[in-house]
N, C-alpha and C positions, 0 to 999 in steps of 0.2 A: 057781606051781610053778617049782623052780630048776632047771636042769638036770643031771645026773647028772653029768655033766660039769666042771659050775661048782664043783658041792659038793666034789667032790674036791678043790678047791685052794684052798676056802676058806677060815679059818679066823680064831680071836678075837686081834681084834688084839692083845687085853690078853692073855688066860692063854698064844694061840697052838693053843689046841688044837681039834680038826677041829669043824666044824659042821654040825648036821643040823635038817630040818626041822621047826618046832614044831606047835603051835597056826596059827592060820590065821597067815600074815603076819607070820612070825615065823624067825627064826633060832635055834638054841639050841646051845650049847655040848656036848660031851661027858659031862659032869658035871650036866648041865642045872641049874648055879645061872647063867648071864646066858643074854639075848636078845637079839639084835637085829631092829628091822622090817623088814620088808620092804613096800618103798611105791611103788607103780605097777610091782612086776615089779622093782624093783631092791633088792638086798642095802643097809641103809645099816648100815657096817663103820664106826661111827666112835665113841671110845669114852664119848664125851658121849651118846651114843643109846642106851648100852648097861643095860638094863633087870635088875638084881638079881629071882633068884626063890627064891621061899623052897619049901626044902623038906621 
C-alpha cells in the first residue's frame, strides 16, 4: 500500500496525470489505460515498465 501522501504527487511520467491505486501491485493512471508495478513497496515510474490496459 502507498501512502496517501506519496499518491498525491505522483504521477505518469508519460501522460503526467495523477495516479491511483490498481489491482494488487499496481499503479494506474486516471483514465486507467497504463500501469505501473509496484515491487517490494516501491512505485517503479519508468516508462519501459509501463504496462498498456485495454479497456
Amino acid at each position: 500500500m502507498i501512502s496517501k501522501d506519496l499518491l498525491e504527487i505522483l504521477c505518469c511520467p508519460i501522460t503526467k496525470q495523477p495516479l491511483h491505486e490498481g489491482d494488487e501491485n499496481t499503479l494506474v493512471t486516471a483514465d486507467k489505460k497504463i500501469a505501473y508495478p509496484i515491487r517490494g513497496g516501491i512505485p517503479v515510474l519508468l516508462a519501459e515498465e509501463a504496462v498498456q490496459l485495454e479497456n
